[in-house]
Structure formats: structure tokens, C-alpha cells
C-alpha positions, 0 to 999 in steps of 0.5 A: 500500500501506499502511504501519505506523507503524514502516515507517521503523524497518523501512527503518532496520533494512535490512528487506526489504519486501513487500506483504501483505494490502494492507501494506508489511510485512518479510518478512526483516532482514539476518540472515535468517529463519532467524536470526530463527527461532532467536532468538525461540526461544532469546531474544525476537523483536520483531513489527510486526503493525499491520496487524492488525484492533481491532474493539471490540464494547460494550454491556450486550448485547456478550458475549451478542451476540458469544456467537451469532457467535464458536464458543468461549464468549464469555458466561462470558469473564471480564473481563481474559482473552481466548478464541481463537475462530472467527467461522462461518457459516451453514454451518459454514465458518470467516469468520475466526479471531479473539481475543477480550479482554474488557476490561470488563463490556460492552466486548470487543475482537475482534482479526481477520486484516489480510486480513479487516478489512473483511468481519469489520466486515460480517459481524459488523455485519449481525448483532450485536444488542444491542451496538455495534461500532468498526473501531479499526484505522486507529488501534491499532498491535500489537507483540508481543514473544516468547520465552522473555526476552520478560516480563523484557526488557518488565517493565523498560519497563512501568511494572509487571511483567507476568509475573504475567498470565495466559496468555490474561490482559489488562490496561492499562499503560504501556510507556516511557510509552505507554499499552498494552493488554498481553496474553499471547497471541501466534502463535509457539508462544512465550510473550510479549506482544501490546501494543496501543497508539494508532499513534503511541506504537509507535514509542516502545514499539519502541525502548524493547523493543530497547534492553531486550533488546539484551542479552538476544538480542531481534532485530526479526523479520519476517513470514518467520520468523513463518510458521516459527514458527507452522508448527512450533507448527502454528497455522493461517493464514486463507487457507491452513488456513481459510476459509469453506468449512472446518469447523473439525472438519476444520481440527483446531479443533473445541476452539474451538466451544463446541458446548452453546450456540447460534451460527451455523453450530453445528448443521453443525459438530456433525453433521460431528462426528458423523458424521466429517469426509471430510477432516483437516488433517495434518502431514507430515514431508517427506524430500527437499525444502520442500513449498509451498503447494498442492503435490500430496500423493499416495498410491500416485501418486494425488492425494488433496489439497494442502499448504496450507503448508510449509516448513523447520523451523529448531528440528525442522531438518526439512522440515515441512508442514499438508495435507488428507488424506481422513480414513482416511489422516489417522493419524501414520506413514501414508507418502504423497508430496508432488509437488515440481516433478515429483518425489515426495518421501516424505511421513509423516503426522506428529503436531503441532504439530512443536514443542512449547512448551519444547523445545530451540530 
């Protein structure tokens, strides 16, 4: 497996390490997932995501070249802001969901899911024309730190504050000396910040955060309580919500495609919208039990799809979950039931996400 420049930082924190997407990655610290929930709610959570992918795209051609292969407008992406976007195919199912930064006139950055380094770098290789692409993963290392005193515990480290950036917004400084890429997005349902640095300054901007915010609430927070916060904030997970054969119509994404201009796989996705999609993406309020992935969902006794994630909710303290459903049983209040080690729990089709930014942690 590989490790991320922070895996000693990791072990002297008393992590509990486990493999993911080919990485040594902390799933948990002694206080446990659902400490670490609450306090990036209430305060600030510190994130090693290195294992995530940098693919820089450049060129004079790079935004209209990215522009035909990502689904939300990339052409009119301003410099030092960034889009959520979905790299499709042929068909309209989703090869990954990606941000894009625009840091330059003809420099972008496509941040992709660990899992998918190596087939976005092919897909996208194939068929960029006009630009060149970089894989720069084996050298940017990602911390991100979020929750609401996530901007005040960084500005006392950066060398100027960053609370006046934009969400979505980007921009270059420096965090304890180390040269960053900052940009306010992140995977929380939280505000905060995603700092993108060379692999061997993270350790340093890692220290520099906790010694911050040791005051404030900040807690190193590891891949376990990360799912429960994107769950709550119902933000989807490649291999679980997505995949190559998912509309985004169908996924709840269809915001994401820019459908008035062309890119691969657009016409598919416009006719799903146009005539409706089969199924939908739903979220379920679960009475009885902690629903997992590919549990059955059924309605009276019938299976009529799968839970794609689930889990315990510690900020809605309610036991939540993302499953498709066909779309005439896809309406919030709709009952169903979810087959939880041969038992059926009653599931209610609930409306999302589960928790919205600025609701009580």
C-alpha cells in the first residue's frame, strides 16, 4: 500500500489504519468517529486526503478542451474559482466526479477520486485536444481543514487571511511557510479549506493547523467520520452513488451538466431528462437499525433496489441512508423497508441532504 506523507503523524496520533483505494489511510483516532463527527461540526476537523488525484490540464486550448469532457461549464470558469463537475461518457454514465480550479488563463487543475487516478489520466488523455495534461499526484499532498473555526484557526498560519475567498474561490499562499494552493471547497457539508501543497511541506502545514486550533476544538479526523459527514450533507461517493453506468439525472446531479453546450455523453443525459429517469437516488430515514451498503430496500416485501450507503447520523442522531428507488416511489414520506440481516426495518423516503449547512451540530 501506499502511504501519505503524514502516515507517521497518523501512527503518532494512535490512528487506526486501513487500506483504501490502494492507501494506508485512518479510518478512526482514539476518540472515535463519532467524536470526530461532532467536532468538525461544532469546531474544525483536520483531513489527510493525499491520496487524492492533481491532474493539471494547460494550454491556450485547456478550458475549451476540458469544456467537451467535464458536464458543468468549464469555458466561462473564471480564473481563481473552481466548478464541481462530472467527467461522462459516451453514454451518459458518470467516469468520475471531479473539481475543477482554474488557476490561470490556460492552466486548470482537475482534482479526481484516489480510486480513479489512473483511468481519469486515460480517459481524459485519449481525448483532450488542444491542451496538455500532468498526473501531479505522486507529488501534491491535500489537507483540508473544516468547520465552522476552520478560516480563523488557518488565517493565523497563512501568511494572509483567507476568509475573504470565495466559496468555490482559489488562490496561492503560504501556510507556516509552505507554499499552498488554498481553496474553499471541501466534502463535509462544512465550510473550510482544501490546501494543496508539494508532499513534503504537509507535514509542516499539519502541525502548524493543530497547534492553531488546539484551542479552538480542531481534532485530526479520519476517513470514518468523513463518510458521516458527507452522508448527512448527502454528497455522493464514486463507487457507491456513481459510476459509469449512472446518469447523473438519476444520481440527483443533473445541476452539474451544463446541458446548452456540447460534451460527451450530453445528448443521453438530456433525453433521460426528458423523458424521466426509471430510477432516483433517495434518502431514507431508517427506524430500527444502520442500513449498509447494498442492503435490500423493499416495498410491500418486494425488492425494488439497494442502499448504496448508510449509516448513523451523529448531528440528525438518526439512522440515515442514499438508495435507488424506481422513480414513482422516489417522493419524501413514501414508507418502504430496508432488509437488515433478515429483518425489515421501516424505511421513509426522506428529503436531503439530512443536514443542512448551519444547523445545530
Amino acid at each position: 500500500m501506499r502511504l501519505t506523507p503524514l502516515h507517521e503523524e497518523h501512527l503518532a496520533l494512535g490512528a487506526t489504519m486501513v487500506p483504501f483505494a490502494g492507501w494506508d489511510m485512518p479510518i478512526q483516532y482514539p476518540s472515535g468517529i463519532v467524536s470526530e463527527h461532532r467536532a468538525t461540526r461544532a469546531a474544525a476537523g483536520l483531513f489527510d486526503l493525499s491520496h487524492m488525484g492533481e491532474l493539471w490540464v494547460r494550454g491556450d486550448g485547456a478550458p475549451a478542451a476540458l469544456d467537451r469532457l467535464v458536464s458543468s461549464d468549464i469555458q466561462g470558469l473564471a480564473v481563481g474559482h473552481a466548478r464541481y463537475g462530472l467527467l461522462t461518457n459516451q453514454s451518459g454514465g458518470i467516469v468520475d466526479d471531479v473539481i475543477v480550479y482554474r488557476t490561470a488563463p490556460g492552466e486548470l487543475l482537475v482534482v479526481v477520486n484516489a480510486a480513479n487516478v489512473e483511468k481519469d489520466l486515460a480517459h481524459l488523455t485519449e481525448r483532450l485536444t488542444g491542451a496538455a495534461i500532468t498526473d501531479a499526484s505522486a507529488e501534491t499532498a491535500l489537507v483540508a481543514i473544516q468547520g465552522p473555526r476552520a478560516l480563523a484557526i488557518s488565517g493565523r498560519v497563512a501568511d494572509a487571511p483567507l476568509d475573504d475567498l470565495a466559496s468555490f474561490g482559489v488562490r496561492r499562499t503560504a501556510v507556516a511557510g509552505v507554499e499552498c494552493l488554498a481553496a474553499r471547497t471541501g466534502y463535509t457539508g462544512e465550510d473550510g479549506l482544501e490546501l494543496f501543497t508539494p508532499w513534503g511541506g504537509a507535514p509542516t502545514v499539519w502541525h502548524a493547523l493543530l497547534d492553531a486550533g488546539a484551542g479552538e476544538g480542531l481534532v485530526p479526523v479520519g476517513l470514518g467520520a468523513r463518510d458521516t459527514l458527507r452522508l448527512e450533507a448527502r454528497l455522493p461517493l464514486y463507487g457507491n452513488e456513481i459510476d459509469e453506468a449512472t446518469s447523473p439525472i438519476e444520481a440527483g446531479l443533473g445541476w452539474a451538466c451544463a446541458l446548452d453546450k456540447p460534451f460527451l455523453g450530453r445528448d443521453e443525459i438530456a433525453r433521460v431528462k426528458a423523458e424521466g429517469p426509471d430510477r432516483r437516488l433517495v434518502g431514507l430515514i431508517v427506524d430500527g437499525g444502520v442500513a449498509r451498503h447494498a442492503f435490500p430496500v423493499l416495498s410491500d416485501g418486494v425488492e425494488i433496489g439497494r442502499v448504496t450507503s448508510g449509516t448513523y447520523g451523529p448531528s440528525v442522531q438518526k439512522n440515515i441512508a442514499l438508495a435507488y428507488v424506481p422513480s414513482d416511489r422516489a417522493k419524501p414520506g413514501t414508507v418502504l423497508a430496508v432488509r437488515i440481516r433478515g429483518r425489515d426495518v421501516p424505511a421513509t423516503v426522506a428529503r436531503t441532504p439530512f443536514r443542512r449547512k448551519g444547523e445545530a451540530a
